[in-house]
Residue, then its C-alpha position, 0 to 999 in steps of 0.5 A: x498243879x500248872x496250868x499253861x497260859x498264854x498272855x492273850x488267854x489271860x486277859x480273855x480267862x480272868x476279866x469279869x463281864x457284866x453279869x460276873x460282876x454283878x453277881x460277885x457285887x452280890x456277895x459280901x465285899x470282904x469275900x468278894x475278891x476271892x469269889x471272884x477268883x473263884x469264879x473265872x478260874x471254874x469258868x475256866x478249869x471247870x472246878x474250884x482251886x483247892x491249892x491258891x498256888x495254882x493260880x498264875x501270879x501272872x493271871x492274878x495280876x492282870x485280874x486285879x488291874x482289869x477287874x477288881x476295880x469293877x467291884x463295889x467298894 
């Protein structure tokens, strides 16, 4: 599956706002990333990725240097 992205929908599509990152702080930590994941891509897509591969590497990438540090540790 391939989904068409363009670099300003990325940052708009993956990062967490508030209430994402407290409810994905409210989750075990060790799941906490791939909730996350989760999360933005239904918010998004509207369904849960069943094939990780679907999503961007791109997208993947800018989540984790806008958001994962947002995360409890």
């Amino acid at each position: 599956m391939s989904f068409g992205f363009s670099s300003g929908d990325l940052v708009e599509r993956w990062s967490l706002n508030f209430s994402d990152i407290a409810f994905v702080n409210s989750i075990p930590e060790l799941a906490q990333l791939g909730f996350a994941i989760q999360l933005k891509f239904f918010a998004a897509h509207g369904f849960f990725v069943q094939d990780h591969a679907a999503i961007p590497l791109i997208a993947f990438c800018i989540w984790l240097s806008n958001s994962a540090s947002q995360l409890k540790r």
